[in-house]
ZABA-175633 format. One record per residue (C-alpha): x, y, z; residue in one letter. Coordinates in steps of 0.1 Angstrom, whole numbers, padded with zeros to 4 digits, always signed. Example, Ala and Ser with C-alpha at 12.3 -4.5 7.8 and 13.67 -1.06 7.14 Angstrom:
+0123-0045+0078A/+0137-0011+0071S/
This chain:
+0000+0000+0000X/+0015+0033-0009X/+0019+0065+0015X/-0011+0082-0002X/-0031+0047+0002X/-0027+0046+0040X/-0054+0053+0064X/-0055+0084+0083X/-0051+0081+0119X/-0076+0084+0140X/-0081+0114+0159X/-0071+0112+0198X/-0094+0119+0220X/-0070+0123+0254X/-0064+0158+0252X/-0097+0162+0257X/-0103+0137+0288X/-0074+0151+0300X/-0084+0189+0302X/-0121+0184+0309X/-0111+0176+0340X/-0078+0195+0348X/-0092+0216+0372X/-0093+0183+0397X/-0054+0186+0399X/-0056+0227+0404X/-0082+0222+0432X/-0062+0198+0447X/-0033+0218+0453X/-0049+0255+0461X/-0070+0235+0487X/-0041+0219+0502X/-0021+0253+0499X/-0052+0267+0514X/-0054+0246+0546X/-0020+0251+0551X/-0015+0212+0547X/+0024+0218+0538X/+0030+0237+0565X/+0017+0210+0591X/+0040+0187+0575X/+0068+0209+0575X/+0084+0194+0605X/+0080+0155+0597X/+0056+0126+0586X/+0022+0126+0603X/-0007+0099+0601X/-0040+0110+0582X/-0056+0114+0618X/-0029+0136+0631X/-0031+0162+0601X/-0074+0156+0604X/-0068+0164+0639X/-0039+0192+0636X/-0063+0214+0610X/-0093+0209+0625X/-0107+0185+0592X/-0127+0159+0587X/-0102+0122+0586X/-0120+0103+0556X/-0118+0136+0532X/-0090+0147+0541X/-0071+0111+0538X/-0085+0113+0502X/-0069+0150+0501X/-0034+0133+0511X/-0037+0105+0488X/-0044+0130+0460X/-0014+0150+0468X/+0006+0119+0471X/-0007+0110+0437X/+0001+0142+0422X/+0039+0138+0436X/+0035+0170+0463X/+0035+0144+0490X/+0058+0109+0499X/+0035+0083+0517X/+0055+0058+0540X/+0034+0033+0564X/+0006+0054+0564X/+0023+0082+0574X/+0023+0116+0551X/+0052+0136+0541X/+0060+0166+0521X/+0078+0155+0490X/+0109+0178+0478X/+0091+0202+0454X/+0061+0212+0488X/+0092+0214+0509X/+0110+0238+0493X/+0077+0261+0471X/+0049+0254+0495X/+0064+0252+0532X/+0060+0291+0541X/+0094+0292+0557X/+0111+0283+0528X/+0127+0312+0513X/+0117+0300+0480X/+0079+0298+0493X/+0054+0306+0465X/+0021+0299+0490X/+0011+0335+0483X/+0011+0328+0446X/-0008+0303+0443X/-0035+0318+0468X/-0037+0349+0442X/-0045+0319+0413X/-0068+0303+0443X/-0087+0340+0442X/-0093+0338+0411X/-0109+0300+0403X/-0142+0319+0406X/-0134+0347+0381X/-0125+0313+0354X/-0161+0302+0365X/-0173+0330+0344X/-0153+0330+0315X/-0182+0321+0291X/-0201+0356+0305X/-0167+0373+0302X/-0165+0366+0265X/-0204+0372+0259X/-0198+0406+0278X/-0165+0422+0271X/-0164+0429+0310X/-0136+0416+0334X/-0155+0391+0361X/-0131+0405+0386X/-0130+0441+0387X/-0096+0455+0388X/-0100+0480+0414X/-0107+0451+0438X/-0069+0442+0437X/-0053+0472+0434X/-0066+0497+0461X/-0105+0494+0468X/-0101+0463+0491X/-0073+0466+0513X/-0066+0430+0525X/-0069+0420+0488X/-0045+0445+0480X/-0022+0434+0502X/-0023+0395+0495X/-0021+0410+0457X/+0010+0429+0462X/+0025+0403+0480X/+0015+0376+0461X/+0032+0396+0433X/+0064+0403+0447X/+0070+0364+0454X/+0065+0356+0421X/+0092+0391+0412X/+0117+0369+0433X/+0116+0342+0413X/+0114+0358+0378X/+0143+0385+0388X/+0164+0354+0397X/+0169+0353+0359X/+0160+0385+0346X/+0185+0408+0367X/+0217+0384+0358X/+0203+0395+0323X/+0204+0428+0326X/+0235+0448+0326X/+0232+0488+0343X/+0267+0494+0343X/+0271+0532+0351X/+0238+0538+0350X/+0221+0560+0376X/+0186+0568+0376X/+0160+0540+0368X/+0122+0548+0367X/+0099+0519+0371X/+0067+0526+0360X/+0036+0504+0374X/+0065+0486+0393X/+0040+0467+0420X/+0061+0459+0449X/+0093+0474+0438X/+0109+0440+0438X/+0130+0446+0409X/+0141+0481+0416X/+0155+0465+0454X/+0176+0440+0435X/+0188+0459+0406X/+0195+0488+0426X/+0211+0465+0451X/+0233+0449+0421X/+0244+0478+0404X/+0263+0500+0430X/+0254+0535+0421X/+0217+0534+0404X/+0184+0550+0422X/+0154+0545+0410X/+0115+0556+0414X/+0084+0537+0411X/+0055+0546+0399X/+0022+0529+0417X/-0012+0530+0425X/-0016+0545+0457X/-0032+0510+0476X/-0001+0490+0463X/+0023+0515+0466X/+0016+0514+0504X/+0024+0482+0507X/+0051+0484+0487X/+0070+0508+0513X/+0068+0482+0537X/+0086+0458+0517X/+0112+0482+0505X/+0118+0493+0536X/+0119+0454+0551X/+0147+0447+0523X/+0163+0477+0536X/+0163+0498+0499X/+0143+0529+0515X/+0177+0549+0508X/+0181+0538+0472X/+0143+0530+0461X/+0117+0558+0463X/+0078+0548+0458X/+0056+0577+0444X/+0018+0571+0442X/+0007+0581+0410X/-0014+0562+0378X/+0013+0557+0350X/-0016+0565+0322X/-0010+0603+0335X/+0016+0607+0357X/+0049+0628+0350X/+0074+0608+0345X/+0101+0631+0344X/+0136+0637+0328X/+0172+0625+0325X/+0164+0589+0328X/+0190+0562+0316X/+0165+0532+0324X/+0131+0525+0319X/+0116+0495+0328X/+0076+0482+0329X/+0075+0450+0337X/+0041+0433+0341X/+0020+0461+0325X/+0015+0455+0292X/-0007+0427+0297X/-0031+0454+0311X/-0033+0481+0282X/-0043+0481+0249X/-0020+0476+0218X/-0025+0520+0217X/-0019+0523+0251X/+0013+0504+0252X/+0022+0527+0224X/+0016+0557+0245X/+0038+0543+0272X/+0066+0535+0250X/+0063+0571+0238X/+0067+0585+0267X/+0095+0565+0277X/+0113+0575+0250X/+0104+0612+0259X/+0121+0608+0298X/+0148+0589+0291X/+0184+0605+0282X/+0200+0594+0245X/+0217+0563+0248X/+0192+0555+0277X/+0176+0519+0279X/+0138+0507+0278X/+0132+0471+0291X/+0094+0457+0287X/+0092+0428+0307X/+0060+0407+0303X/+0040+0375+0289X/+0041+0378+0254X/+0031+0357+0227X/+0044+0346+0193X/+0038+0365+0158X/+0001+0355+0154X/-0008+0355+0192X/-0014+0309+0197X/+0016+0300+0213X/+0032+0294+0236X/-0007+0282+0251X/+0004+0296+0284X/+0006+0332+0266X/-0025+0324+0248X/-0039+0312+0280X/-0025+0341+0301X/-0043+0368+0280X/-0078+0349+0289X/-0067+0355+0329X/-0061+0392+0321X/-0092+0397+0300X/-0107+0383+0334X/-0091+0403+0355X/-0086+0441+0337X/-0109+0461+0314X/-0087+0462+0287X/-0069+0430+0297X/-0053+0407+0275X/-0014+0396+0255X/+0004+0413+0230X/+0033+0398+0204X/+0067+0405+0210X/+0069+0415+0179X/+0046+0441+0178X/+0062+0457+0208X/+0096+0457+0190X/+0081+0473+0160X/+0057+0499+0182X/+0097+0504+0202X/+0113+0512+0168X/+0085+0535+0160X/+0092+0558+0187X/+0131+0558+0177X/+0146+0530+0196X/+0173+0509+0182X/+0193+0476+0189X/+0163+0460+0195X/+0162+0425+0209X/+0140+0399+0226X/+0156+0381+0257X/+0132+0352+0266X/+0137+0339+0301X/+0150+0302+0310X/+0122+0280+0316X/+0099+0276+0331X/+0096+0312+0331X/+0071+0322+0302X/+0082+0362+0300X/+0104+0373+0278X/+0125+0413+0281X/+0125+0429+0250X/+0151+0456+0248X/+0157+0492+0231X/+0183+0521+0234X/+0173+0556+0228X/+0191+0567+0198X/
């Protein structure tokens, strides 16, 4: 039988078992996170009676919550005992200095908002209003900004070896959330101050953790909305990181505009962010990642690193370049000096 003869394989249905019930794994985890399961077993094994008992649970469930876990390689079963396997020991134990607990309660926050994607799409209208997050509810705010400044730790463990400020001195980091970038670059680079620009909720919050890292001297935090406030002169870096998932394709423009217009010749923009491929499909976790935002922010959604190189050489930039980061990291920097 000749190639053109052959049968066509039959399509596979498992992609479709598998994700039709995906969000059994995610629920496992953010309930576990939740109930601070990881932290109980932070010290050693326990029985499934001993954790029921410990966090106030209910044994048979939550022996079915452990055996789930267990299954899903967070947790290390041994005679009916119950411990936390490497990768909850050192991401889900709070006292871990790599702890990402407050991430994953942010993504726990938001199951609902996922719940109501199909109105989302019928509607145009974020299920989780923005404000919510970023100044109208205080103890959201907070678990929000903190939330975000664990997950800056782990994403500026590869993005500021990347980035190289060498005799520069004045960064401005517009809509820079916790400041957690302008602490370690500022910390890095002996020399360079910079400013953030935030909301006035998060940029609250974000004193407190500047001053905890002990930046107050070389980090300043100044409350203001980056779609209208000043942002100055004599810059030699600019950097938004995390923002452009939250503008439209004009409004990203008008931000790179700006940059262009505060920063000294020679000086550096860096836009940090998800961003897709030349088409907007892959990678799926940047196609994906723009359905959370549309969720989550009016004009919410991904944009192509491409187009931001191209909307960056409108506005006069030059030596532009796209620096994704290592895996599993999905962002990607991409990179223009002020001519």
């Amino acid at each position: 039988m000749s190639d053109t003869q052959k049968p066509a394989m039959a399509p596979d249905p498992t992609p479709i078992v598998r994700l039709s019930t995906a969000f059994w794994e995610s629920q496992v985890l953010l309930t576990a996170n939740r109930l601070r399961v990881f932290d109980f077993l932070a010290d050693g094994a326990k029985s499934v009676d001993e954790v029921a008992a410990g966090l106030q649970l209910a044994p048979r469930s939550t022996g079915l919550l452990l055996r789930a876990c267990t299954g899903l390689g967070f947790l290390r079963e041994n005679g009916q005992r119950f411990e936390n396997a490497p990768v909850a020991a050192t991401f889900l134990v709070s006292r871990s200095p790599a702890f990402m607990g407050n991430v994953i309660r942010y993504s726990d926050q938001l199951y609902g908002a996922w719940g109501n994607l199909e109105s989302a799409v019928r509607s145009g209208q974020p299920a989780v209003p923005a404000q919510t997050y970023l100044g109208d509810d205080p103890a959201r705010t907070r678990a929000f900004v903190v939330a975000m400044h664990e997950r800056a730790l782990g994403i500026a463990r590869a993005l500021v070896p990347m980035l190289d400020l060498s005799g520069r001195r004045t960064l401005l980091d517009v809509g820079g959330g916790p400041g957690t970038y302008s602490v370690l670059l500022t910390e890095r680079f002996p020399g360079l101050r910079a400013e953030v620009i935030e909301l006035p909720g998060v940029a609250a919050v974000a004193r407190e953790l500047v001053s905890a890292a002990g930046a107050g001297e070389r980090v300043v935090l100044r409350d203001g909305d980056y779609h209208s406030a000043d942002f100055g002169s004599g810059k030699d870096v600019v950097l938004m990181s995390g923002m452009f998932h939250r503008e439209t394709a004009q409004a990203c423009r008008a931000l790179i505009a700006r940059a262009a217009a505060c920063l000294n010749p020679g000086g550096l923009l860096v836009v940090s962010d998800v961003f897709t491929d030349e088409g907007g499909c892959q990678p799926a976790f940047a196609a994906l990642f723009g359905l959370n935002m549309m969720l989550t922010a009016a004009d919410g959604g991904v944009h192509a690193d491409a187009d931001v190189m191209q909307w960056m050489a409108d506005c006069g930039f030059h030596e532009l370049r796209v620096a994704p980061l290592p895996p599993p990291m999905p962002h990607r920097m991409v990179m223009g000096v002020k001519a």
